[in-house]
Structure formats: C-alpha cells, structure tokens
N, C-alpha and C positions, 0 to 999 in steps of 0.2 A: 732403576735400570733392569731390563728386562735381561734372562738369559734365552739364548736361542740355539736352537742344535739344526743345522743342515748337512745332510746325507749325502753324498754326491758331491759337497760343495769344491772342491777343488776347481773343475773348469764348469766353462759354460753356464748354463740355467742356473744352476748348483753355483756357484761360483758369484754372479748376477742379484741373486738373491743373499747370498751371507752379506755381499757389499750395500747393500740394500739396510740391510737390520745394522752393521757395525757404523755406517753414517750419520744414523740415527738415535748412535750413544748406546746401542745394546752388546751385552757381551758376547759374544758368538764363537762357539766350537763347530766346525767344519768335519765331515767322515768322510771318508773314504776305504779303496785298498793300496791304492800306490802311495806310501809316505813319500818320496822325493816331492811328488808335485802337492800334498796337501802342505809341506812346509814350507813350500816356498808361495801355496796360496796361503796359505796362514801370516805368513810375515809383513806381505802386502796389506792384508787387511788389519790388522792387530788383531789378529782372533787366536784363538786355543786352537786343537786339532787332536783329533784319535784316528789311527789307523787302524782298518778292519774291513772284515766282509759282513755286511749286513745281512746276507741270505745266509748265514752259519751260526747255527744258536750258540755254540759253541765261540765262537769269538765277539759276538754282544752279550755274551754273558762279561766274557775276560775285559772286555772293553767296558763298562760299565764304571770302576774306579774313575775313569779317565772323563767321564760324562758328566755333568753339572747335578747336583744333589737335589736343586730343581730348577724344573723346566718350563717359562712361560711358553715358548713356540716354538713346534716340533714342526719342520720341515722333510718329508720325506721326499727326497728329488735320486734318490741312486735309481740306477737302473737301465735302461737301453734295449736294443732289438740285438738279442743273442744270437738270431738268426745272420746279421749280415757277416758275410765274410765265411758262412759255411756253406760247406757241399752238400746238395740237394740230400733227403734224407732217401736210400735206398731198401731201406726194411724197416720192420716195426720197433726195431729196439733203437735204430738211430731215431725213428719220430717221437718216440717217449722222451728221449736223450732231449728232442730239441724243444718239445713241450714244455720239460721239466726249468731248464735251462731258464725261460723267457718269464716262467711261473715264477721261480725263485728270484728271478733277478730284479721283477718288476712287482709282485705281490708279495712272493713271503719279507722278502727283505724290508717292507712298510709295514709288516703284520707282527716282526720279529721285534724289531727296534721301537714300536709302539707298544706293544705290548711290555718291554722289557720298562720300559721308562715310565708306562701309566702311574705307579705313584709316586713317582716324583713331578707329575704336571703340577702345578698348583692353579688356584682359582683364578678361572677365568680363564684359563689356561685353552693354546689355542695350534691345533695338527691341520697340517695340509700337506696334502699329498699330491702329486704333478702324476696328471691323467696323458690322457693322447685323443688328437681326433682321430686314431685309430680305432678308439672302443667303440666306435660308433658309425659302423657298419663300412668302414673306408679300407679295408684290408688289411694286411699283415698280419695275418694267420696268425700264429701261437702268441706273438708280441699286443696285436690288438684285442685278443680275449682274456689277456692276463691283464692288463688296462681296466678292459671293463670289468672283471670281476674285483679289479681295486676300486671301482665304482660302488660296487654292491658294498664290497665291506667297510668303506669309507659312511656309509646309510649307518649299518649297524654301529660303529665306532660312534657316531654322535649322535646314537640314541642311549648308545654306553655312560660316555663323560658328558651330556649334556645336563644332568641332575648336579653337577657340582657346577656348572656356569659354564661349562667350556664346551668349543665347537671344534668339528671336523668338516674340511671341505674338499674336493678337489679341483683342481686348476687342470684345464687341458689344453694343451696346446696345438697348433696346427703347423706347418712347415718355422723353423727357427731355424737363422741361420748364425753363423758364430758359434757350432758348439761341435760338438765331435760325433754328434748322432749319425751321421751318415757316411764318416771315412771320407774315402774317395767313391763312394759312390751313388755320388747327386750329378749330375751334368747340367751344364746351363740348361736345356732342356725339360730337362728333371722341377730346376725350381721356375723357369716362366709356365709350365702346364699346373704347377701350384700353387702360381701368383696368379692364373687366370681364374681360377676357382673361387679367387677372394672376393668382397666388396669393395677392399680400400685399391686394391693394386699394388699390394709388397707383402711381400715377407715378413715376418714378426724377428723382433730381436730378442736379447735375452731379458734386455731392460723390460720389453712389455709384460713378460712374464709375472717376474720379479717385484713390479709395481702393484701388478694383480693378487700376488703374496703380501705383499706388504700390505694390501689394505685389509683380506682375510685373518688378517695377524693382529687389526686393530681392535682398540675398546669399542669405534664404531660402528665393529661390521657382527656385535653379538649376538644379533638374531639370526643371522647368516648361517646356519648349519645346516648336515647334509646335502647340498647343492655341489654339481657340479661347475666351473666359473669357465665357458671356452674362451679362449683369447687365439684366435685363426683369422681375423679379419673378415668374416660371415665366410671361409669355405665350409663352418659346418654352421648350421644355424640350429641354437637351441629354442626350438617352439614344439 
C-alpha cells in the first residue's frame, strides 16, 4: 500500500485525483487551507488530511508531523489564478503584489512542500505537479509564467531524484470544468470558444486529469520523467 499526499485535494482536480489513488487501496492524506471542506473531503474519501498553506515555509514546516513518514506519490495540485477577482493593478507595487501572489501560489507552494518531504520519498518514489495550457504561450499574465516556470523546475526536480529511481512530471491541463478555477467567471461563451479550440469537441473533466496522474504514479510509467503530459483535447498540441 502506497502512501500518497495531494495538495489542493479537497475539491475539484485536487480532489479527483486523491479519489483516484484511495480507490485503488492507497492511503492518502489530502492539504489544503480551508479545514471545513478538507474534512469533509477527507471523510468521503477515507483519507487523512492536514490543513495549511503550502506557499508559507513557515506552516509546511508545522505541518510536517501531520504528513506520512514516507511518501510514495507526491501530488502537487494547490494553486489557482490569483489574479481573478482582482482590480486591475494600477502602480508598481500592486503588480509586484500580483506577481508575487500567482508565483507563490502556483510555484513556490510545489517547490516548498517538495522540497520539505524530499526525504521521506522513498524508491521509486513518484512527484507530479499540475501545469496549465497557460504556460504555453495561451495568456494569463503572471498565472501562465508561474506554470511555466514550474515547468522548468519540475526538469531540474527529476534530474534531482531520478538517481534514486524516482520521477517528476507535469500534467497540464486545458479548460476543466467541475472545479472552482474560474468562479463565476466563465460564460457559456467563455467554454464553446474553448471547446472550439479542441480536437475532441468538449471540455475535459476532472476525472481526465486524474487518470493521467494516476498513470504518472505507476511502476509502468518509470521512464517517464521530466515530461510535460497535456491533457486539453489537442487545444494545445505538444510537437
């Protein structure tokens, strides 16, 4: 029985994915910052939980006790566009603010929680990190270069832990609906101009995600390291 730690896990992708590993007999602790909804995602799934902010060295240190002594599959899924819901930045110190903001939320917070648990991976031991077809030249200012640069250090990560067996990949995804990434502001509109973009003609769910973690998580997929994996239905095509 494998242990597995997902970030984020309470809803959506995050969420998709812990159900993913606990179905198939693994034991799984979920993170987040809202404890109401990681225990009540916790109790659904039979899984453990720690509450915390993953971009606060300071509370993945404190949170640490609360983390499995070791870790076959480390799921980095926290994170989000910090930008939605704020007012445009009008000076330099609000666009540092909102830099800082999408940097910590979406890299340090992968870079903090990895780094904190590197040894307690064990062999064969296996990190995935959830990208975005934003990193890859599709917009979203500070949100999609904080993506990509978890692109670059997800490269050095499994040139890191690949000498003890173990890989690091990311997973990107393109429009997913079912999750909380975008509030209320998606319009019908919004997801047919981003179903037209696809080859299949829909939208991706959480499950597709999830499925794509789960194979990155297996004994099969060990050569599989530093790769990005897109799952967007071709709106971005990796050639």
């Amino acid at each position: 029985m494998r242990e597995v730690v997902v970030t984020g896990g309470a809803t959506g992708i995050g969420y998709a994915v812990a159900q993913e590993f606990a179905e198939a007999g693994d034991r799984v602790t979920i993170t987040g910052r809202r404890e109401h909804l990681l225990k009540e995602a916790a109790a659904r799934l039979g899984a453990a939980y720690a509450a915390f902010d993953a971009s606060d060295p300071a509370a993945v240190t404190a949170a640490l006790p609360h983390l499995p002594e070791t870790v076959h599959v480390l799921v980095n899924n926290a994170g989000g566009n910090t930008d939605r819901g704020r007012e445009p930045a009008m000076d330099l110190t609000a666009v540092a603010r909102a830099w800082r903001d999408n940097l910590e939320a979406n890299l340090l917070s992968a870079v903090l929680v990895t780094t904190a648990l590197l040894p307690r991976l064990g062999p064969d031991a296996r990190v995935v990190n959830l990208g975005s077809i934003a990193a890859r030249g599709t917009g979203s200012g500070s949100y999609g270069a904080a993506k990509a640069a978890l692109e670059s250090w997800t490269a050095d990560l499994a040139a890191e832990i690949g000498p003890r067996g173990a890989t690091a990949n990311v997973v990107s995804p393109g429009l997913v609906l079912d999750t909380e990434f975008f509030g209320d502001g998606l319009d019908e509109e919004g997801i047919r101009r981003r179903v037209v973009a696809t080859r299949n003609g829909r939208p991706g769910r959480p499950l597709d995600v999830a499925a794509t973690v789960r194979f990155l998580a297996s004994p099969e997929a060990g050569h599989v390291t530093g790769q990005v994996v897109h799952v967007n239905g071709g709106a971005y095509l990796g050639r």
